[in-house]
Structure formats: structure tokens, C-alpha cells
C-alpha positions in Angstrom: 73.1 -87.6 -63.2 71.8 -88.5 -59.5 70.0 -91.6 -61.0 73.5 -92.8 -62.7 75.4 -91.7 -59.6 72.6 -94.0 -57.2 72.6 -96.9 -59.4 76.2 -96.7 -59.7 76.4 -97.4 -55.4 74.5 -100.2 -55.5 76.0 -101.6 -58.4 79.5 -101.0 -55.7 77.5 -102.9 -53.7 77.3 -105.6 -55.6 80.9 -106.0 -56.2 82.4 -108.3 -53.1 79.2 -110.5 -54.0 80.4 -111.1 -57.6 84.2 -111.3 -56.7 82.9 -113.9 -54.3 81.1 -115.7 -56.9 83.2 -115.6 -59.4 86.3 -117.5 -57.8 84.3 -119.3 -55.2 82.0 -121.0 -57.8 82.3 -120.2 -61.3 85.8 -120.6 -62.0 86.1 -124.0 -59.7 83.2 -124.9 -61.8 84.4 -124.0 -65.1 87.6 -125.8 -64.2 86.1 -129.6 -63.2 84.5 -129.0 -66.5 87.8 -129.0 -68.4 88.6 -131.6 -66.0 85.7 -134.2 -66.7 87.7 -134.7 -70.2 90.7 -135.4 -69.3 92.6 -138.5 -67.2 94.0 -135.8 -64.3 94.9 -138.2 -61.4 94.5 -135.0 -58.6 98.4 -134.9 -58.6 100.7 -134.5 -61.8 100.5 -131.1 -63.5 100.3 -132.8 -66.6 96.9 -134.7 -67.9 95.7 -136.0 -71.6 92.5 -135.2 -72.8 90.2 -138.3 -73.3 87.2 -136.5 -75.0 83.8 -138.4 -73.5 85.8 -141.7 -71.7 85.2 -141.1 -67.9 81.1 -140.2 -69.0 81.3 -143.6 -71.0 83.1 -145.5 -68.0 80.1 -144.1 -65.6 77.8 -146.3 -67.4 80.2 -149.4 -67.5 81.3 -149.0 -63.6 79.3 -151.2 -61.5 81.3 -149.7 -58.6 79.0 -147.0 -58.6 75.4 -148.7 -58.9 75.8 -149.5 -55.1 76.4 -145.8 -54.1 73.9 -145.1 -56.3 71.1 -147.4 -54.5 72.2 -146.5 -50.6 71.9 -142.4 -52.2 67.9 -143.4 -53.4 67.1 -145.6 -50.2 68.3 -142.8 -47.6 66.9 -139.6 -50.4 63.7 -141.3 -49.9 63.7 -142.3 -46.7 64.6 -139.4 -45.1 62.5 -137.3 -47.1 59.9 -139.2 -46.4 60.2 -139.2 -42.6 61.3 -135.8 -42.3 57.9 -134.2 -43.9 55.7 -136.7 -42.0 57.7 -136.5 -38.9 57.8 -132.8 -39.3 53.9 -131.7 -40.7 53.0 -134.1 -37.2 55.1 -132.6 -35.0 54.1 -128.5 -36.6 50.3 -129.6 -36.2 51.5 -130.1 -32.7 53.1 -127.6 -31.8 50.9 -124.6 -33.1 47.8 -125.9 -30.7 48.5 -123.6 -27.6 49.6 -125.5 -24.3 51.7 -124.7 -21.7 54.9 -125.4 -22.6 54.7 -124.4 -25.8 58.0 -121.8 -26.8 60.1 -124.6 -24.3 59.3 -127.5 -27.1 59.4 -125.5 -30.4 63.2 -124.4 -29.0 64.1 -128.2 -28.1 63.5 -129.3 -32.1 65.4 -126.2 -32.9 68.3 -126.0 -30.7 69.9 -129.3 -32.9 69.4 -127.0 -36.0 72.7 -124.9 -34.5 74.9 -127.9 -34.3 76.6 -128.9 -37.7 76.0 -132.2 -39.5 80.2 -133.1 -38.3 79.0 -132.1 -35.0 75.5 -134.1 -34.4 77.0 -137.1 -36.2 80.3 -137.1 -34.3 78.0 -136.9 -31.2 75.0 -139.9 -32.5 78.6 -142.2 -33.2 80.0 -141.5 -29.6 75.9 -142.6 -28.6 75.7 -145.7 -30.8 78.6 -147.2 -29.9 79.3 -146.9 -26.0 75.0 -146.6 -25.2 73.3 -148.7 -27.8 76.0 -150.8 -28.4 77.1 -151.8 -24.9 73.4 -151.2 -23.2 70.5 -151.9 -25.3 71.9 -153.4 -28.7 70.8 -157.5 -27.6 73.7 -158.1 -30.2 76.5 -156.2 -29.0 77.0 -154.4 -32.7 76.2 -150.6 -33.0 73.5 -149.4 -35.8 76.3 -147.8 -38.0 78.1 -150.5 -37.3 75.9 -153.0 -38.8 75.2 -152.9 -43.1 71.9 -153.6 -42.9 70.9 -150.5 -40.4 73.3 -148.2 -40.9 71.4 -146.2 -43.7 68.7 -146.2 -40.2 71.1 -144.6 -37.9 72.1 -141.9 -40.5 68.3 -140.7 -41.2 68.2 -140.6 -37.2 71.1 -138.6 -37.4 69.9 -136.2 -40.2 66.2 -136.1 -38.5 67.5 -135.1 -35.0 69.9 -132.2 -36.5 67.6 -131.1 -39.4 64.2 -131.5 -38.9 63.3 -128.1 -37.2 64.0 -126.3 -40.5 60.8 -128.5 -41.9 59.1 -127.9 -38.8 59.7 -123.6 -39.0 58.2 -124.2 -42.4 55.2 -126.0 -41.8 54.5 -123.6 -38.7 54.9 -120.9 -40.7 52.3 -121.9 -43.0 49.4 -122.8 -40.2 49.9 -119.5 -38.8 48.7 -118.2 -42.4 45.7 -120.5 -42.4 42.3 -117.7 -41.7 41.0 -118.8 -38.4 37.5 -118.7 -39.7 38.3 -121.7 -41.8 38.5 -123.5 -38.1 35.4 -121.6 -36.8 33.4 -122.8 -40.3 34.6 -126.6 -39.6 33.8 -126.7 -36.2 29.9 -125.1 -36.4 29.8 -127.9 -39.4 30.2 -130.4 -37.0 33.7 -131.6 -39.0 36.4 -133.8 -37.2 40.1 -133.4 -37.0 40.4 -135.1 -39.2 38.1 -133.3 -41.7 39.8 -130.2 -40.6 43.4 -132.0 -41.2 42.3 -133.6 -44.9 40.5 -130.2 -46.4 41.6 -127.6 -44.6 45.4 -128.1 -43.6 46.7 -129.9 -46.0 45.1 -128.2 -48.7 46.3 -124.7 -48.2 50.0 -125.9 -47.0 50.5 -126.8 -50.9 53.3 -124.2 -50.8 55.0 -125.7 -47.4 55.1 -129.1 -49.2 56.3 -128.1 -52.1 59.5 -126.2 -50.2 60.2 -128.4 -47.8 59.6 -131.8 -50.3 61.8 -130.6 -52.6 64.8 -129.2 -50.1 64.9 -132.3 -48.4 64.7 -134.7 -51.2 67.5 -133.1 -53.0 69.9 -131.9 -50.1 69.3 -135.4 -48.9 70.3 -136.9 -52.6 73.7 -134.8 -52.3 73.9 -136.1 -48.8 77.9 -135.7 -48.0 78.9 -134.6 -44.3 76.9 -136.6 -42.0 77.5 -139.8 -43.8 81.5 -138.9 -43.9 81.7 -138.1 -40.2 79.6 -141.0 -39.3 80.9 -144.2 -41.3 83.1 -142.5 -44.0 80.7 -144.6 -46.4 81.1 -148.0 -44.1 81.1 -150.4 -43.5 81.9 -152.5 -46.9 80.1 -149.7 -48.4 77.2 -150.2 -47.3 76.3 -147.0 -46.4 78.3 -144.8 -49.4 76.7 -142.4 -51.4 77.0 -140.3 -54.7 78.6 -137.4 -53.0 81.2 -140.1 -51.0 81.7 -141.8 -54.5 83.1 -138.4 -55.9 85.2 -137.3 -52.6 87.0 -140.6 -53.3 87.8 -140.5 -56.4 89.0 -137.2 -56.3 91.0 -137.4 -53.5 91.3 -141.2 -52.5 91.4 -143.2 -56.2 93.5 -140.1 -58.0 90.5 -140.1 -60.9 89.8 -136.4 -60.7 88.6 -136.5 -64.2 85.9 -139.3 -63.5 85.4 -138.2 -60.5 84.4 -134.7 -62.2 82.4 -136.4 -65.1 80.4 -138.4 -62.5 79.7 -135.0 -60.2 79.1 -133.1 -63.9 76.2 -135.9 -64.2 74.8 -135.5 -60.6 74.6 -132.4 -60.7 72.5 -132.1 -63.7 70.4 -134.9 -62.3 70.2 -133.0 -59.5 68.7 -130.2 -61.3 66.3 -131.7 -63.1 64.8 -133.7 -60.1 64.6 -130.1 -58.1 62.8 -128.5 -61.1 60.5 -131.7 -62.1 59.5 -131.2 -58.0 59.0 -128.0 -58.0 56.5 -128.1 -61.3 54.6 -131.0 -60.2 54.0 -129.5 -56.6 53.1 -126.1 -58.3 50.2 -127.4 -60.2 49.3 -130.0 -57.6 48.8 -126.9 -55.4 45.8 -125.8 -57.1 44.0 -129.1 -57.4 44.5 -129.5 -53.9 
């Protein structure tokens, strides 16, 4: 009786969480399902159901292939620069110097701000600093459709990259010292120590942070709204601005559900594919 009596309070407690879930995510979800087959503009109260149309019109839409190729260039990109960026910057910052806590807190602080927030605050920079003072052309970096994708991963590095950077920390901390001690009486270089002893035993730190960034970075949405809004002439629209707009700005809610429905199951499959590969690459490294 005590047993079913303590099980049954933190079964309570578990109540708000489920309430929470339930209309927060699985109903919306369950509801742009049944939307994906119909030809709902957003609006009417009334729609048709189409059966498999809007998945057949993703593959005949050539609209989309651009969103599509900006979403791969800045996923890539940015992941790319992050983890370098970050794994230099951790390596860095666990030596001991004088200083030390004052520079760990400058790449955090950004972390606090939200994405609306930095890139609200990297447009106001572009465009009266680097634009008026040091662009030789006169034209911004988000301005321009050949570097704004540039001035986005800026703006996602300089508000996001101390998550990467915790992470990586975290994991030289967990390195044995006497790893260090055996490489040095060998007579090994930094670069030794960097090759087979760091990057090694941060197998798990890669495989978190590689496959967070990569897909939050694919689902990209917030930073490239506040900053360009997917401009200019598209140049810098993504999967995630594709959908807002034709939910809300094309009235196509059912393709824009059927192309999200598709995403997201992409999504999944890239996280998991990551996650497996980085797993067994752990132990050959």
C-alpha cells in the first residue's frame, strides 16, 4: 500500500509535464498531419482533402531547391566552424593563465542573449559600421547575396558557440592528467598530445556537439528571420523560412505542413545516422 501510495506521487508529478506535452506538441502535431492532406489555405474553416498532392508538388517545386541549397551551405558551414572554432578556442582556454574565468565568461555571456536579440544587434552593426566604415563598397554583408549566408554563421558563432565550447571543456577536464605526464616524459609534441591523446578521448564531445549543431543549424529559423527575413532575392532563405511562408505568407498550410512533415523526418534520420557513425567511430579512435 505505501509503495502504490509513493508511486502514485510521482506519477502526480508527472501530470503538468504530460498536460504540457500533450497540447503543446502532440496535438499541434497530430493536427499538421491531417493538414499535410488537405489544400487548407491558413484561413477558411473549410479545406478538401487531396490525399498525397502537396508531397508530390515538393518534388515538382523548384521554388524550394534554392532554400534547400542556402539550408546545406550555412548546416555545413556553420557546423563546420563552430566545432573547429570551438575545440581551438576549449584547448585554449583549459591551459591555466591569468585571465582565465574573465575569457571563458566573454564567449559565454552572448550565450544569454537570444538569436532575435544578437541578430537584431549584428544588423544595427553591419549596416551603420561595416557598411558606412570599412565595407570599400558601401553595401552591408547581409545586404549583399553572395555573403550574406557569411554574416549569418557570424551571427550564429558569436551568440552560440560557448555551448560547443562548455562541451569540449567539459571533456578535457575528464582527460587523466597522467596521459599529459606519459607524453611529455616521451618526449611527444603538442601536437602528438593534440592527435592521440585529445582528440581521441573527446569522441563523445564530437559526437554531441557535431550532431547538435549540424541539425539545429539545418532547422535554422530565428536568426535568419530577424536578420534578412530570407533576403535578399532569397538568397539567404532556408527550409524553416520556406515553411513560415507558406503557412502564413503564401496561404498553403497544407504544403507547407507536407514539406515540414518531410523535414522533419529528414531531420531525424540525419540526427540518428550522426549519432551511430560517431558512436562507433569513438572506439576506433
Amino acid at each position: 500500500m505505501k509503495t502504490l501510495k509513493k508511486d502514485g506521487i510521482y506519477y502526480a508529478f508527472l501530470i503538468p509535464s504530460v498536460i504540457l506535452f500533450v497540447f503543446a506538441f502532440l496535438y499541434p502535431f497530430v493536427t499538421g498531419v491531417n493538414i499535410a492532406f488537405t489544400d487548407w489555405d491558413g484561413i477558411s474553416a473549410e479545406y478538401n482533402y487531396i490525399g498525397l498532392k502537396n508531397f508530390f508538388d515538393i518534388f515538382k517545386d523548384t521554388t524550394i531547391r534554392k532554400a534547400i541549397a542556402n539550408t546545406l551551405i550555412f548546416a555545413i558551414g556553420y557546423t563546420a566552424i563552430n566545432n573547429v572554432l570551438a575545440l581551438g578556442l576549449a584547448v585554449l582556454l583549459n591551459q591555466k593563465f591569468k585571465g582565465q574565468n574573465f575569457c571563458k565568461t566573454v564567449f559565454f555571456i552572448p550565450m544569454a542573449l537570444s538569436a532575435v536579440l544578437a541578430s537584431f544587434l549584428w544588423t544595427f552593426i553591419d549596416s551603420k559600421i561595416y557598411a558606412t566604415f570599412l565595407s570599400p563598397s558601401g553595401r552591408s554583408i547581409l545586404g549583399n547575396p553572395s555573403t550574406v549566408l557569411l554574416g549569418i554563421i557570424i551571427i550564429g558563432l558569436w551568440n552560440a558557440i560557448g555551448s560547443n565550447i562548455m562541451i569540449y571543456i567539459a571533456g578535457l577536464t575528464n582527460i587523466p592528467a597522467d596521459y599529459y605526464e606519459a607524453a611529455a616524459i616521451d618526449g611527444a609534441s603538442g601536437w602528438k598530445r593534440f592527435r592521440y591523446i585529445i582528440l581521441p578521448l573527446l569522441g563523445p564531445s564530437f559526437t554531441m556537439c557535431i550532431t547538435l549543431t549540424l541539425t539545429s543549424s539545418l532547422r535554422e529559423f530565428a536568426t535568419v528571420m530577424a536578420a534578412t527575413g530570407g533576403g535578399p532575392a532569397n538568397s539567404s532563405e532556408t527550409v524553416a523560412i520556406f515553411i513560415y511562408k507558406n503557412l502564413f505568407q503564401y496561404y498553403k498550410a497544407g504544403y507547407g505542413q507536407a514539406v515540414a512533415i518531410i523535414f522533419m523526418v529528414l531531420l531525424m534520420v540525419i540526427g540518428i545516422s550522426l549519432q551511430r557513425f560517431f558512436r562507433s567511430k569513438e572506439v576506433e579512435m
